[in-house]
py3Dmol code that shows the C-alpha trace and the ligand (Angstrom):
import py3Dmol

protein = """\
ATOM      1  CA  UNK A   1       5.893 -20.388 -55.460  1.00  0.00           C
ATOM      2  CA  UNK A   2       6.842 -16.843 -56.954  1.00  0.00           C
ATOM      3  CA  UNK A   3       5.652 -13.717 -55.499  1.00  0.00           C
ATOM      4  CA  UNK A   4       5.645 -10.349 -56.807  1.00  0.00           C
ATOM      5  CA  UNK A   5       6.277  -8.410 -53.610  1.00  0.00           C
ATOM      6  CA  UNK A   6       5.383  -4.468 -54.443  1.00  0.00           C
ATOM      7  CA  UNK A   7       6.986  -2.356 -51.162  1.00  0.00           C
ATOM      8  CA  UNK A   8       9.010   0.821 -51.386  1.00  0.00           C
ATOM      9  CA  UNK A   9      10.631   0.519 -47.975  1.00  0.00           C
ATOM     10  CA  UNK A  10      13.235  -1.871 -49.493  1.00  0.00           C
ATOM     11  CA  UNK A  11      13.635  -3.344 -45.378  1.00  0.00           C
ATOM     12  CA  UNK A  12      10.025  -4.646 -45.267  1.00  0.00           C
ATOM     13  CA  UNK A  13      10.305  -5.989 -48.729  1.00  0.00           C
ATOM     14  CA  UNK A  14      13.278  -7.993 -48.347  1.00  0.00           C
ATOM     15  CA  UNK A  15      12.153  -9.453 -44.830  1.00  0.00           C
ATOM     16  CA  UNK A  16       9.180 -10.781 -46.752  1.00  0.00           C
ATOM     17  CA  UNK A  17      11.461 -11.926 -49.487  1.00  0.00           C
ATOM     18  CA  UNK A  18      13.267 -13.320 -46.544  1.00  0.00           C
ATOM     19  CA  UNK A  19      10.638 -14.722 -44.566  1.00  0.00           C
ATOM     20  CA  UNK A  20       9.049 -16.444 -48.158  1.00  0.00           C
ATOM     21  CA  UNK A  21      12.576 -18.116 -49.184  1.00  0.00           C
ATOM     22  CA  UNK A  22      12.185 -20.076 -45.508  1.00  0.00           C
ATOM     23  CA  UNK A  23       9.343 -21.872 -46.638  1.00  0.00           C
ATOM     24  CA  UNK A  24      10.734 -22.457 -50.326  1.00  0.00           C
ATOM     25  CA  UNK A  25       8.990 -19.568 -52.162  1.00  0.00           C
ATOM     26  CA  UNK A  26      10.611 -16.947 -54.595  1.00  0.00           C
ATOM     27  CA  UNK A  27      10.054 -13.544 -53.986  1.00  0.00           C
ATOM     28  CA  UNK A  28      10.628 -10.131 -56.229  1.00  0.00           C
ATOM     29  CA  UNK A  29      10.767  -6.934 -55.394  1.00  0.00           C
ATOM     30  CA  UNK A  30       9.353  -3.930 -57.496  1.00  0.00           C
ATOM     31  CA  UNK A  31      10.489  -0.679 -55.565  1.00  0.00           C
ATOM     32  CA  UNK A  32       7.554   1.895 -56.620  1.00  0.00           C
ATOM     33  CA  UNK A  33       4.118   1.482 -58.190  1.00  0.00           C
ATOM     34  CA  UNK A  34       5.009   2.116 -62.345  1.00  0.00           C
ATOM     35  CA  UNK A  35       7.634  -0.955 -61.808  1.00  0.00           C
ATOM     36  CA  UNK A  36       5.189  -3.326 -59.624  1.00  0.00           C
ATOM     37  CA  UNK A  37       2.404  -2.838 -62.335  1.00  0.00           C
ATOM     38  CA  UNK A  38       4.724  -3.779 -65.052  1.00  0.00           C
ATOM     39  CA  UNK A  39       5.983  -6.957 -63.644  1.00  0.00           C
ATOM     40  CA  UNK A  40       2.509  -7.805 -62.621  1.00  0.00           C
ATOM     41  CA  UNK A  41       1.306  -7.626 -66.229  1.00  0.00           C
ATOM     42  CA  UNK A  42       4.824  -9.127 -67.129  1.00  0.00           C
ATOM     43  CA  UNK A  43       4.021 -12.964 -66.287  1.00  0.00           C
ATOM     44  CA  UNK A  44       1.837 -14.864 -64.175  1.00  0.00           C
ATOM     45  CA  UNK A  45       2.668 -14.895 -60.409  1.00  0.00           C
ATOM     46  CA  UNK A  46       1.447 -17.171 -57.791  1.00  0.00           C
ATOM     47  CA  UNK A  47       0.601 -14.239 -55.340  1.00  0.00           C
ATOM     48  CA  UNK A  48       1.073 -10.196 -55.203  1.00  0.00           C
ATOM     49  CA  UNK A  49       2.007  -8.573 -52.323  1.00  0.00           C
ATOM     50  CA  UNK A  50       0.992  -4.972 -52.921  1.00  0.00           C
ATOM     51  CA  UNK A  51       2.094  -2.097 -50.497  1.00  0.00           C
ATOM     52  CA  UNK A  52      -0.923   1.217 -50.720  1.00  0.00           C
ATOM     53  CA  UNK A  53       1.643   3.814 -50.064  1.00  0.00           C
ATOM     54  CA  UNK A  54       3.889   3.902 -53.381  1.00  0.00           C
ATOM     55  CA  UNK A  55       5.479   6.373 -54.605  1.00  0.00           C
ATOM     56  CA  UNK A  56       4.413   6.628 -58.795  1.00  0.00           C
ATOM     57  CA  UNK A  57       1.266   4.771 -58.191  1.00  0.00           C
ATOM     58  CA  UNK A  58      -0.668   4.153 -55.209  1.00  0.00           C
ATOM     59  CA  UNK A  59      -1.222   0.293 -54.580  1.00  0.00           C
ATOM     60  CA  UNK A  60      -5.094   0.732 -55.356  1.00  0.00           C
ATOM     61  CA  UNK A  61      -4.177   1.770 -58.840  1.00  0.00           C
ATOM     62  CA  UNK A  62      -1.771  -0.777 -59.176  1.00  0.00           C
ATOM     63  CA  UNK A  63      -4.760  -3.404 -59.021  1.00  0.00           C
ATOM     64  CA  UNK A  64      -7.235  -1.729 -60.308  1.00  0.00           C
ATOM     65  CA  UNK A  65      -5.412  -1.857 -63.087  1.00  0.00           C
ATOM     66  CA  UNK A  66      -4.130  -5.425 -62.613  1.00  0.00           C
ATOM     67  CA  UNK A  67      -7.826  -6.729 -62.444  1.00  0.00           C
ATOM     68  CA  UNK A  68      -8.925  -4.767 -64.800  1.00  0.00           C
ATOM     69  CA  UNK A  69      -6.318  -6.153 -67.170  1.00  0.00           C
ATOM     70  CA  UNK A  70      -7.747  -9.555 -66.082  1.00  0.00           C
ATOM     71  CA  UNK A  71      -4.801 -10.608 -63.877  1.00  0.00           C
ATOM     72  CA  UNK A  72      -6.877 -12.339 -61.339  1.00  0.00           C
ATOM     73  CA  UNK A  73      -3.545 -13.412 -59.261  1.00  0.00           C
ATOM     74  CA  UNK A  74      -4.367 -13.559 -55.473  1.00  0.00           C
ATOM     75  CA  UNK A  75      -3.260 -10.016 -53.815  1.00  0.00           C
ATOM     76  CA  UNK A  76      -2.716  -9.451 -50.553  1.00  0.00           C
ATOM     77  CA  UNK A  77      -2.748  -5.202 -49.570  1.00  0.00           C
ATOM     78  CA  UNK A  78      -0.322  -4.132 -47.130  1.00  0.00           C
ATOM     79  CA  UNK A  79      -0.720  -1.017 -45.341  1.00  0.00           C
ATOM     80  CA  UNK A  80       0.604   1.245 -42.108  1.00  0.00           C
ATOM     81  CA  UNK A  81      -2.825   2.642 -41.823  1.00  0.00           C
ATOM     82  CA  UNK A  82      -6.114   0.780 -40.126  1.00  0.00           C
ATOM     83  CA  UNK A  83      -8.839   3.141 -41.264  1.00  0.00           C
ATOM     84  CA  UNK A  84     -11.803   0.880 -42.448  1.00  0.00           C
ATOM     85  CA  UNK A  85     -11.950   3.282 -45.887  1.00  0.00           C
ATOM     86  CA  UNK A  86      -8.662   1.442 -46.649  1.00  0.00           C
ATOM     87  CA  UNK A  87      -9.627  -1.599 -46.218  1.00  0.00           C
ATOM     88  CA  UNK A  88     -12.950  -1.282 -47.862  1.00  0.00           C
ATOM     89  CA  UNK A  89     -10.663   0.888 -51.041  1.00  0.00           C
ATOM     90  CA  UNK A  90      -8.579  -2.256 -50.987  1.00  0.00           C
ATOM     91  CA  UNK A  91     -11.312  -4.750 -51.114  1.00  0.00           C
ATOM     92  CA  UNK A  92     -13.207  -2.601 -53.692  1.00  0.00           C
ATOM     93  CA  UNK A  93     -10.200  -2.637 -56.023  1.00  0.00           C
ATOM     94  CA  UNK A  94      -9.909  -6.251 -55.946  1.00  0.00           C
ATOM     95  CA  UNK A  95      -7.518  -7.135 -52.879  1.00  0.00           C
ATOM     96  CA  UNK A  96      -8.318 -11.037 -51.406  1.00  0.00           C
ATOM     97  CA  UNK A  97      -6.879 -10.433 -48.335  1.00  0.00           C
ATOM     98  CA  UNK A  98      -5.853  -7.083 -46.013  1.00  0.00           C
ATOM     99  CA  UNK A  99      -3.005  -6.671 -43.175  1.00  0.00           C
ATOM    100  CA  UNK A 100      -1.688  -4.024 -41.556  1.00  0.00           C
ATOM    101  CA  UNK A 101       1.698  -3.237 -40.648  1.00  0.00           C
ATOM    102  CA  UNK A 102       3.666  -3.814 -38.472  1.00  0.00           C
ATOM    103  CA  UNK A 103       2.529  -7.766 -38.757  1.00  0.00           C
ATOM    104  CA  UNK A 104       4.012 -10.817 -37.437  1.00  0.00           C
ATOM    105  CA  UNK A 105       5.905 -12.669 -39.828  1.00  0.00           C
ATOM    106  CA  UNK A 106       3.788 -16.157 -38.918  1.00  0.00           C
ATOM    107  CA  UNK A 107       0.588 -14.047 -39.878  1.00  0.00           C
ATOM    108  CA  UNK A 108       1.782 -12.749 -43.100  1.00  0.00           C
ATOM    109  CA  UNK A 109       3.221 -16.696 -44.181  1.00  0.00           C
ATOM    110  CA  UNK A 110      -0.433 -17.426 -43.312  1.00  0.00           C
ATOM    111  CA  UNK A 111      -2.072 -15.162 -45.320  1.00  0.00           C
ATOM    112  CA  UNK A 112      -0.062 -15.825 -48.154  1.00  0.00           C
ATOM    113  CA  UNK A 113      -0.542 -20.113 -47.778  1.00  0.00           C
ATOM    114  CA  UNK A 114      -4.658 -19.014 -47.326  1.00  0.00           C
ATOM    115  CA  UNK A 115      -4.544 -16.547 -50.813  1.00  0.00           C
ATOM    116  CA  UNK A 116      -2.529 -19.420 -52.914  1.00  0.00           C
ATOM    117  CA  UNK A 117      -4.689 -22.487 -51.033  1.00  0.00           C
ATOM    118  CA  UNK A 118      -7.529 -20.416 -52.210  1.00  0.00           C
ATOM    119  CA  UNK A 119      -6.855 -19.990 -55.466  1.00  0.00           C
ATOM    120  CA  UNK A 120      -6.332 -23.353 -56.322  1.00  0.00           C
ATOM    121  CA  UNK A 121     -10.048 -24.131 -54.648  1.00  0.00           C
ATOM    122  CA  UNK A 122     -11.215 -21.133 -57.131  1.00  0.00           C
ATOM    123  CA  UNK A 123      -9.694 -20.789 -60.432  1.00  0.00           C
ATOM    124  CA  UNK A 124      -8.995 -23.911 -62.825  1.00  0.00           C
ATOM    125  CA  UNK A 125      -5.520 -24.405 -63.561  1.00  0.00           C
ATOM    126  CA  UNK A 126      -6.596 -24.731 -67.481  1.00  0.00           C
ATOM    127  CA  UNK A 127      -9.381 -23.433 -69.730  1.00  0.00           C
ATOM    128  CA  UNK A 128     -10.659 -26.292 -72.046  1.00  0.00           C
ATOM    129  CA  UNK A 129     -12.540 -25.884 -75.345  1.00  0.00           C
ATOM    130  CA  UNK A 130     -12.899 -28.769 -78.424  1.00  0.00           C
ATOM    131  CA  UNK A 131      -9.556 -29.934 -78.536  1.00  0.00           C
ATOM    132  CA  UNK A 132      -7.709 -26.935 -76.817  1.00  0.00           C
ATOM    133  CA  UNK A 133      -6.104 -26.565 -73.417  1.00  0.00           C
ATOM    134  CA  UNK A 134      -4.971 -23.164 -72.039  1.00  0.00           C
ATOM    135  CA  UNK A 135      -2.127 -24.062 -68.899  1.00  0.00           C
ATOM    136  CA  UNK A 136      -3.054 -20.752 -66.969  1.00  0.00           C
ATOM    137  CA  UNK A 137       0.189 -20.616 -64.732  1.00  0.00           C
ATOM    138  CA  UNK A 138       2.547 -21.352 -67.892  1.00  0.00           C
ATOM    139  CA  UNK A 139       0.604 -19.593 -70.631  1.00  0.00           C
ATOM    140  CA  UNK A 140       0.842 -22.563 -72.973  1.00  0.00           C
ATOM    141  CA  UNK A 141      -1.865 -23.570 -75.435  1.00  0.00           C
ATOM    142  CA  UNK A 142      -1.911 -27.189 -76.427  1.00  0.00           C
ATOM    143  CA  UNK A 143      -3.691 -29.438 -78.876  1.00  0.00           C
ATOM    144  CA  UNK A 144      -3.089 -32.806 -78.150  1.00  0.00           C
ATOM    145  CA  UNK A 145       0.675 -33.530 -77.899  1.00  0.00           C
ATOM    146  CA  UNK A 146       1.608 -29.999 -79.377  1.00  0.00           C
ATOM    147  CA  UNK A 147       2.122 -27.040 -77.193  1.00  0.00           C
ATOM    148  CA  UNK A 148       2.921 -23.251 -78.178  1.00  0.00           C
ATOM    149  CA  UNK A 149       3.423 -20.486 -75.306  1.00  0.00           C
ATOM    150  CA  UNK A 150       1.145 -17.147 -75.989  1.00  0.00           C
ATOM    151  CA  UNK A 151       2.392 -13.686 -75.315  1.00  0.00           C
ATOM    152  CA  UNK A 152       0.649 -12.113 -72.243  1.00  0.00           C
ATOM    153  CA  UNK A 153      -2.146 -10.262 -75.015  1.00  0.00           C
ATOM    154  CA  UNK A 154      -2.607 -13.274 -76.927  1.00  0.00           C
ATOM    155  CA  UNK A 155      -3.027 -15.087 -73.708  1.00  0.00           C
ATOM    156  CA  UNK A 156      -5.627 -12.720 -72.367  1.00  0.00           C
ATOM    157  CA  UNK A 157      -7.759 -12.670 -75.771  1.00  0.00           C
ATOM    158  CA  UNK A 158      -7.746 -16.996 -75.809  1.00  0.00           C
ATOM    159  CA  UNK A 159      -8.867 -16.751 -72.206  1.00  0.00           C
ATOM    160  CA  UNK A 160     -11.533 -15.044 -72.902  1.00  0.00           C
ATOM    161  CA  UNK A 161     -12.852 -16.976 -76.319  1.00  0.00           C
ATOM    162  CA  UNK A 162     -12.030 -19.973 -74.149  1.00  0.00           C
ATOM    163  CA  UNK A 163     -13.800 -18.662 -71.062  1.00  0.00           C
ATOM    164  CA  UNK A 164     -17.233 -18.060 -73.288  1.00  0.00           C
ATOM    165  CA  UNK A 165     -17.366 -21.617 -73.985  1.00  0.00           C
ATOM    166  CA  UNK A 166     -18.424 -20.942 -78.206  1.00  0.00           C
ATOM    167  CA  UNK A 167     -20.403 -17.524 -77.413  1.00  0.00           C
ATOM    168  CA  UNK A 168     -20.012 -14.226 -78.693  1.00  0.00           C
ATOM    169  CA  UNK A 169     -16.678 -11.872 -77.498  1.00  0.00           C
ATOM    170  CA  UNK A 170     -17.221  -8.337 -78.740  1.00  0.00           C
ATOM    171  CA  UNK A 171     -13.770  -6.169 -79.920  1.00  0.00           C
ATOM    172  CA  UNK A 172     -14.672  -3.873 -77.437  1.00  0.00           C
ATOM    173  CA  UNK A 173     -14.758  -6.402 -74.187  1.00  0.00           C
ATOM    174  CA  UNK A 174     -10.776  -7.529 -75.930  1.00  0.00           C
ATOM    175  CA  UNK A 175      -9.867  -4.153 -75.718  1.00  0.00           C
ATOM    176  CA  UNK A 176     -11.229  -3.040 -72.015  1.00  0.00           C
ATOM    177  CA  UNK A 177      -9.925  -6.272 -70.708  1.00  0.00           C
ATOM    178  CA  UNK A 178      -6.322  -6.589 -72.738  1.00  0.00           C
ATOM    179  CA  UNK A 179      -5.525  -3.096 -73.072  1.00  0.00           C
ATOM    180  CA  UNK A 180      -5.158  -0.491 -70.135  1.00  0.00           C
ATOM    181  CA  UNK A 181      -6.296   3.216 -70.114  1.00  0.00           C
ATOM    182  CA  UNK A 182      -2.633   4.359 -70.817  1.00  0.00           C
ATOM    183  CA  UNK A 183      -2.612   2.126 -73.600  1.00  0.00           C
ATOM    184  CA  UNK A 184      -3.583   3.290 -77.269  1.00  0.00           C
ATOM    185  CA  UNK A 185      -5.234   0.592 -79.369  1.00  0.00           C
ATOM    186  CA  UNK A 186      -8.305  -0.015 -81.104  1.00  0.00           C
ATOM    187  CA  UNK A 187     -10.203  -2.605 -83.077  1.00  0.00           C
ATOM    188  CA  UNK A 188      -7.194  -2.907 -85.438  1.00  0.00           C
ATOM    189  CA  UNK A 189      -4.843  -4.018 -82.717  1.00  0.00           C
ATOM    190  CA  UNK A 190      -7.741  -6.584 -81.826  1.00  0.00           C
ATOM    191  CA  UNK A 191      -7.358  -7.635 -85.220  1.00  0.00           C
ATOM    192  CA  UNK A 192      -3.881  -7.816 -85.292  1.00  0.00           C
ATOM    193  CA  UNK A 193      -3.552 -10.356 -82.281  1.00  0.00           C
ATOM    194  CA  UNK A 194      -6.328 -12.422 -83.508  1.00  0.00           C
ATOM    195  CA  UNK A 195      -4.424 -12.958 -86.912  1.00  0.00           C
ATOM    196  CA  UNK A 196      -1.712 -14.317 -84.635  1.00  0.00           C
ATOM    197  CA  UNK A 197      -3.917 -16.066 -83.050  1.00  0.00           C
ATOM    198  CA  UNK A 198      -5.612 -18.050 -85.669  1.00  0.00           C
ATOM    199  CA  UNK A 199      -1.424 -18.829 -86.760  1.00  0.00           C
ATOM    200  CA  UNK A 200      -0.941 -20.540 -83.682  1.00  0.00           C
ATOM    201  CA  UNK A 201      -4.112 -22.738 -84.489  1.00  0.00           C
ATOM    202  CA  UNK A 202      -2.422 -23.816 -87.210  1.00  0.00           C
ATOM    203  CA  UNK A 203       0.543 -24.432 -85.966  1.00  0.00           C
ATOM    204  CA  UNK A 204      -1.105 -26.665 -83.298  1.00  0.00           C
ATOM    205  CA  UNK A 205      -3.378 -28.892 -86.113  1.00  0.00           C
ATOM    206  CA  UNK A 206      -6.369 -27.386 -83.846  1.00  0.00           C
ATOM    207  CA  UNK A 207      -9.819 -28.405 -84.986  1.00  0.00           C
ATOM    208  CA  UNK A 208     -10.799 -25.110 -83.307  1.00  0.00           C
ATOM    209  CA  UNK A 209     -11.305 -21.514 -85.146  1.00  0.00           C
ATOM    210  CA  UNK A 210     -11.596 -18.104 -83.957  1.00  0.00           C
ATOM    211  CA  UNK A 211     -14.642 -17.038 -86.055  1.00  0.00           C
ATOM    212  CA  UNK A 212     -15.213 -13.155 -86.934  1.00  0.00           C
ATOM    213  CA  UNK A 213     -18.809 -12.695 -85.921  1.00  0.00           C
ATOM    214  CA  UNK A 214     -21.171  -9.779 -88.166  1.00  0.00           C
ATOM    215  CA  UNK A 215     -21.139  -8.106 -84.784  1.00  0.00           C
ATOM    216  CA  UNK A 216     -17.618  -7.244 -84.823  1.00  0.00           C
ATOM    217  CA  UNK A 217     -17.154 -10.047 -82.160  1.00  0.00           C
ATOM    218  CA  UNK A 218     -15.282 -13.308 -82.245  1.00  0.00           C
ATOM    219  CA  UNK A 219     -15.686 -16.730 -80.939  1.00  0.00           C
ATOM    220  CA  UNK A 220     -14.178 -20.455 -80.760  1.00  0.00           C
ATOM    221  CA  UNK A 221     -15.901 -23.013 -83.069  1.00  0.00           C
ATOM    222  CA  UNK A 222     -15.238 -26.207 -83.262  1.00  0.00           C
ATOM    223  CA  UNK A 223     -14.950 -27.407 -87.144  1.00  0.00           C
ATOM    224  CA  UNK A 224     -16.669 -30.624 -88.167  1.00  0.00           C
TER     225      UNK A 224
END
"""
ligand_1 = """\
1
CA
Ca 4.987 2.300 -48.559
"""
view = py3Dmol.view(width=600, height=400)
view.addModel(protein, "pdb")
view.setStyle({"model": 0}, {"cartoon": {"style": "trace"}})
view.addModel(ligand_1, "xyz")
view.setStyle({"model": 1}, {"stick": {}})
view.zoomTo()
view.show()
């Protein structure tokens, strides 16, 4: 399992690293807030680890911007303070699961087994749509035997044609989902990934098309 474990006090974050390698998982360390957002967006991780005190970037920013992105990775918030508002911050921005430092090393393994265990109960491992298949942890769309891997935008835009089953995706959703507040972009941009897109389609010998709806909007069709 890879984790993304976001901690500035470099002790804690390598006994978690430590205490994670003991049971066969993979973790890595992003020092400050700026640096665990980016590797969060970066590729898909099995579980986030997220710190609230960061310096850059307080750990609530860090996933509200993470789920507002549409990373739905499991996250669980680590914090020195108890105050209830932090926990109910945290569980407002998105967090599965709370604990507060100093914690015992079995109760943090077990948090982290209960956010992955419950993941797999929640979230499908693959979207599926005519003849398409979306591998969520690998980012791979496949038709049949072919396969091509999607850049993190291109895999957020299919998700979302795929997760609408045929129905209507407006530019606008794309763009609030796929592209941050810090991030410029507009309908163009939209444009721009759907082009690539429709390439990898082809590539694949998909009977699937992204259609461009009257509505400025898009959706998946299958073609007769
Ligand atoms: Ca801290």
């Amino acid at each position: 399992m890879e984790v993304l474990i976001i901690e500035d006090e470099r002790l804690i974050a390598q006994t978690i690293a430590d205490l994670l390698e003991t049971q066969g998982d993979r973790g890595t360390i992003a020092l400050d807030g700026p640096t665990g957002l980016r590797a969060g967006l970066e590729r898909p991780w099995d579980a986030i680890i997220l710190d609230v005190m960061l310096p850059g970037m307080d750990g609530f920013q860090v996933l509200r911007e993470l789920r507002g992105r549409g990373v739905r990775t499991p996250v669980l918030m680590l914090t020195a303070r108890t105050q209830l508002d932090d926990r109910v911050t945290g569980l407002d921005s998105g967090a599965d699961y709370y604990l507060t430092k100093p914690f015992e090393a079995k109760e943090l393994l077990a948090c982290v087994r209960m956010l992955t265990r419950r993941r797999e109960k929640a979230a499908p491992a693959v979207l599926t749509f005519g003849d398409l298949r979306l591998e969520l942890s690998s980012c791979l769309l496949c038709c049949g035997e072919r396969s091509v891997r999607l850049s993190r935008k291109e895999f957020e835009i299919m998700g979302l044609l795929l997760e609408r089953q045929g129905q209507n995706v407006s530019k606008d959703a794309i763009l609030q989902k796929v592209w941050g507040a810090g991030e410029s972009a507009d309908g163009g941009s939209v444009e721009v990934y759907i082009s690539f897109l429709r390439k990898k389609l082809q590539h694949l010998g998909s009977r699937c098309a992204i259609r461009t709806q009257r509505t400025q909007g898009y959706r998946l069709e299958v073609e007769a």
